[in-house]
N, C-alpha and C positions, 0 to 999 in steps of 0.2 A: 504494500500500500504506500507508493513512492508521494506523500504531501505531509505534510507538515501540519499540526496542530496541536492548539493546548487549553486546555481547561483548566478552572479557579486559579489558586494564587501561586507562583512560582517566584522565585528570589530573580532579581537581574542577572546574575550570573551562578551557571554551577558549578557545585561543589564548593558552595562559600556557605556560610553561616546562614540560617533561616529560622527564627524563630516567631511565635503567637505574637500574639498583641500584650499577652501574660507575661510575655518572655520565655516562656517554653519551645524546647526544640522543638522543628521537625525533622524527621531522619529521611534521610535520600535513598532510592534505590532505584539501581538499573534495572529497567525491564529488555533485556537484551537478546536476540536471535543470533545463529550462528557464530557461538562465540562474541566478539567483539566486532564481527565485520558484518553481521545484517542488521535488522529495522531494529529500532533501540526506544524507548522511552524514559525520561526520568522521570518518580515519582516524588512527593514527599508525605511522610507519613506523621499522623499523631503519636504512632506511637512505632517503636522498633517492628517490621513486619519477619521477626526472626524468634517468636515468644512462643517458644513449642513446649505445651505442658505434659505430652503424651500422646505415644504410637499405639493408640487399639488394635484393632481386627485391619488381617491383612487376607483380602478372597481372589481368586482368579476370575478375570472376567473375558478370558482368553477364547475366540469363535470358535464353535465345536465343528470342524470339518467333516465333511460326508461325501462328497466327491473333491479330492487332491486337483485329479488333471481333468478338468471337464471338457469334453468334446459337441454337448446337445445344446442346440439352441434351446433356451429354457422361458415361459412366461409365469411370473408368480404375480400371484392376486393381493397385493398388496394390504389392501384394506380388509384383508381375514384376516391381519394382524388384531389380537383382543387388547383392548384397552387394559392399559396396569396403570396403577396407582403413581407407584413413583418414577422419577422423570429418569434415574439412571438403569432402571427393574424393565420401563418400556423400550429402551433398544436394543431390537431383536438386528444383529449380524448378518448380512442375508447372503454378502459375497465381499472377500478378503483378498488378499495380497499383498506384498511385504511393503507394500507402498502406500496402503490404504485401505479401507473399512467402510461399505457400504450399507447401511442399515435403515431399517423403519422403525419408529416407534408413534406411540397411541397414548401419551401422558394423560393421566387424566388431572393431577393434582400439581400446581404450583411446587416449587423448588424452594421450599421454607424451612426446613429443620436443619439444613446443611450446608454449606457450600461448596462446591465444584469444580477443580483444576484438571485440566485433562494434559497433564507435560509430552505425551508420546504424541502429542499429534494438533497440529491444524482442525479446525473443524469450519464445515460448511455445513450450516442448516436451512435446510428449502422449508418455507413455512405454507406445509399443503391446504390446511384446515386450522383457524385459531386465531386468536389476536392477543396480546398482552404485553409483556415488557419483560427486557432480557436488562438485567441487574448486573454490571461489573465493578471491580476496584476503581474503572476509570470513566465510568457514568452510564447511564441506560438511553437503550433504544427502545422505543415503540414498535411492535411488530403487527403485519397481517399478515391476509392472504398474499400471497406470490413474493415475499421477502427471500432473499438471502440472508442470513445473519453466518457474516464472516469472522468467526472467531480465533484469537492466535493461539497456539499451546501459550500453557502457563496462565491462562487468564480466568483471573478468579469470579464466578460468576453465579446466581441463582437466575431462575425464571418464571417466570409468575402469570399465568393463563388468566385468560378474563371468562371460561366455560372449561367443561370436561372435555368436550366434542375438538381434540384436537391431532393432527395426521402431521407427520414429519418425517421428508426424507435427509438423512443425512448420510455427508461424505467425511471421514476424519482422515486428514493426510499425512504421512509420515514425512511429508516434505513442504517447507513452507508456501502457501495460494498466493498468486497475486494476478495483478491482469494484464491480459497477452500482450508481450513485448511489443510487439508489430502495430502495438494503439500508441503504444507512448513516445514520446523525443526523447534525446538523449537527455533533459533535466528530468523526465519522467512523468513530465505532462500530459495527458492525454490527445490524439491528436484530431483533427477535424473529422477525420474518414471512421472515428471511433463508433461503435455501436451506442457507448453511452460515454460520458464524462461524469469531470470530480462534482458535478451538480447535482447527481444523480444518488450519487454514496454518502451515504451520513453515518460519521460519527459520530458517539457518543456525547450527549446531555446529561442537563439535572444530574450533578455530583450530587452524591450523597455519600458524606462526612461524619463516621462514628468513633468518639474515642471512647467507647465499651470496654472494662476491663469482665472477664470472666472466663469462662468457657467455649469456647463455640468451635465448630465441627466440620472440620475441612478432607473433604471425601478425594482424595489425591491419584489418577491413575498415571501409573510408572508400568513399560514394562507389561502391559496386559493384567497388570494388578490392579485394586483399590486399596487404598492404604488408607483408615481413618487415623486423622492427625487432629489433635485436640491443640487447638492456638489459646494463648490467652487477654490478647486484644481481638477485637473486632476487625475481620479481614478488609473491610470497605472504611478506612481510615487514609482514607487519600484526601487531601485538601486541595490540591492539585499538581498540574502533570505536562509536560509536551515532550513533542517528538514527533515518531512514523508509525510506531508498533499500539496496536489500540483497535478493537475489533468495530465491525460497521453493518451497514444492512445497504444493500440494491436488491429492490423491484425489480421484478422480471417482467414488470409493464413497463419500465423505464429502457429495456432494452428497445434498441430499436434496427427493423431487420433490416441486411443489407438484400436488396432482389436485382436483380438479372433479366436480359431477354431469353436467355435459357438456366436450365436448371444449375443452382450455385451449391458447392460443394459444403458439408457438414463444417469447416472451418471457419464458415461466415456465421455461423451461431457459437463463437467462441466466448468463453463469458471469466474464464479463468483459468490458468494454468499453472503446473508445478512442472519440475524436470522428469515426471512420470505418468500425468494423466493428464487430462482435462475437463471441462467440463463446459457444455454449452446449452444454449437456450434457444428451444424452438415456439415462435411465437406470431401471432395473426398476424398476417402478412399479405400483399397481397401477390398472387401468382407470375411466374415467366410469362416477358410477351411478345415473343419471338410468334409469327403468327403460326410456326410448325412446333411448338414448345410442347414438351410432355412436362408437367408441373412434376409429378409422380418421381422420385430417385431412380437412376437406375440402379442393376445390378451392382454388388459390391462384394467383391472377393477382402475382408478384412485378414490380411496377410500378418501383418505386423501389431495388433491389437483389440480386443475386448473390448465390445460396442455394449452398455448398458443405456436403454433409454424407459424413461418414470414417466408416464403418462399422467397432465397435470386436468387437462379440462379440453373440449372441443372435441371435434371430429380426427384422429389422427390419421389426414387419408392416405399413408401407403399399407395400413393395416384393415386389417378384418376384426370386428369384434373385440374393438378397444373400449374399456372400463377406466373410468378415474380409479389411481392406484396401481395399476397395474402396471407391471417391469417386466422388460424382454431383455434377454441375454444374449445376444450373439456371437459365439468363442470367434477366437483370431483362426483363421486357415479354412473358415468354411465360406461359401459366399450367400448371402442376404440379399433381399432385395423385398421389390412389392407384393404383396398379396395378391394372388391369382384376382383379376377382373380391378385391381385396383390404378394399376396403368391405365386400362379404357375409361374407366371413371374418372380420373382427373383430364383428360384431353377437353378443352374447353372450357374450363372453369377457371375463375379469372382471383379465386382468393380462398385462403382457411382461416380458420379460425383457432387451430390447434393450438395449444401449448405443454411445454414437454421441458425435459429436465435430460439432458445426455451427459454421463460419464465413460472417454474413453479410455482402457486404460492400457500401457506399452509392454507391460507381464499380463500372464495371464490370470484370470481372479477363478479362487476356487468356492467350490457352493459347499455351505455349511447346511447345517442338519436344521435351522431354522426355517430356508430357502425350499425345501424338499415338504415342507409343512403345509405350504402356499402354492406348491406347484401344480398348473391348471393340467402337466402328463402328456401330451403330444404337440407340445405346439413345434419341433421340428418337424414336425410332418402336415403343416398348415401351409406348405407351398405346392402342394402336388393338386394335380388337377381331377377335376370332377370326374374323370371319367379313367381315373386310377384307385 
């Protein structure tokens, strides 16, 4: 997240002395990526954020694998995921690999007894169904329908639903998100031909400031572990902050699509990238208008990577018998393409309405035993023709 910002009150320069209005310190602390050489934040805190009164319970929360080396196009019905209670109880794993973590979950209950660092990993959360507010050290976001909520490892956070009724697809990456090189200049600006700009992504508001001494309960995953770590300040004791490192939310209405007089390749819904996957946004649009243009994709032999796409709302027409919720799998080395009669169906039609969620990734991702729970059973054999 290549700009620059800062919230509440920071000293003129750092690493120099910063105390209340009382006279009481604040203490500094880096919030820093890749060592010393990526996105960095400084904070200041009320109170030392290093006050660890005790390590409780330590659980595995490691995806239970079911297929290693998957070869079947797979479709899982997403929303047979059953609603759980708590917010880290509803992420069910659905497809892994050493780069990242694809998962649903179904919260029903607000992020309130605990709080939340996820260290192993980046997190992208698609906000399919819900509205509420996402609570960090470094201030909160308002969330809907069609949000991204871009969160960095390391960042301490609750989340607070405004209803039970809520659907989330997440990505957790093992390598730091940000957005695709080929939009920004070299100061990291966003550039004209971008899908969307820095007007579009919002950081974090409304600090909120607790110097709480007590108890409180910081749920820590390292490692595919949970670690409950008992602090004894109040983890949201930040007065204020700036920097680059600090999480945000893009609308996937604020995306905006690039079109063509013929059909435009899946990189033009690029929405974010790491040195291992991506992630792109398919959204109403309106069609190719070449006057011999097939709207429809063609065939695609995915040689080199694992096409996941998360069916958000609308018609998705190179499919047959698409549900909101629903996720198709298509392994690297097989070829994909439209659904028998869905090429003649799109010839003449001049726009969609679809919206969709694609992660592709450059290993291959394996199907855990969650994924196998929700799987609709022959969707590789959803291209053969009626009269086989």
């Amino acid at each position: 997240m290549p700009r620059y910002y800062k919230l509440g009150k920071i000293p003129p320069k750092r690493h120099t002395i910063f105390k209340s209005d009382d006279g009481d310190f604040y203490y500094e602390e880096l919030f820093g990526t890749i060592g010393f050489d990526g996105m960095s934040s400084l904070l200041y805190h009320t109170h030392r954020p290093t006050q660890v009164k005790e390590v409780r319970n330590s659980y595995d929360v490691s995806p239970k694998i079911a297929v290693e080396k998957n070869i079947k196009s797979l479709s899982l019905n997403g929303f047979s995921v059953k609603p759980t209670t708590d917010f880290l109880e509803s992420r069910k794993i659905i497809l892994a690999n050493n780069d990242c973590y694809i998962a649903l979950a179904a919260p029903q209950k607000s992020l309130r007894d605990y709080f939340y660092k996820n260290t192993d990993s980046d997190e992208v959360i698609f906000i399919h169904k819900g509205t509420g507010k996402l609570r960090t050290f470094l201030g909160n976001i308002d969330f809907e329908y069609g949000d991204y909520l871009v969160i960095p490892r390391g960042m301490i956070y609750q989340i607070n639903f405004d209803t039970e009724d809520n659907r989330l697809f997440i990505v957790e990456s093992k390598h730091p998100v940000y957005t695709p090189k080929r939009y920004r200049n070299w100061f990291g600006q966003h550039l004209e031909h971008s899908p969307f700009c820095e007007r579009d992504m919002h950081p974090p508001s409304e600090l909120e400031t607790f110097s709480d001494k007590g108890e409180f309960i910081l749920k820590v995953k390292k490692q595919d572990m949970i670690h409950e770590y008992v602090y004894a300040a109040h983890p949201f004791s930040v007065v204020g902050w700036d920097g680059y490192n600090y999480p945000y939310k893009l609308s996937i209405h604020d995306f905006e699509p690039i079109t063509g007089r013929i059909h435009q390749p899946p990189p033009v819904h690029q929405t974010f990238e790491t040195n291992a996957f991506v992630i792109c946004s398919f959204v109403p649009r309106l069609y190719d208008y070449h006057p011999q243009s097939i709207p429809a994709p063609y065939n695609h032999s995915n040689i080199d990577s694992d096409e996941v796409l998360y069916y958000v709302d609308g018609d998705f027409m190179s499919r047959n018998n698409i549900e909101k919720g629903q996720i198709t799998l298509h392994p690297a080395g097989i070829p994909h393409g439209p659904h028998p009669g869905a090429m003649e169906r799109s010839i003449g039609k001049t726009k969609t309405e679809e919206l969709a969620v694609m992660v592709d990734t450059f290993k291959p991702l394996k199907v855990t035993e969650e994924a196998l729970k929700i799987d609709s059973g022959n969707y590789h054999t959803s291209w053969l023709d009626e009269n086989h």
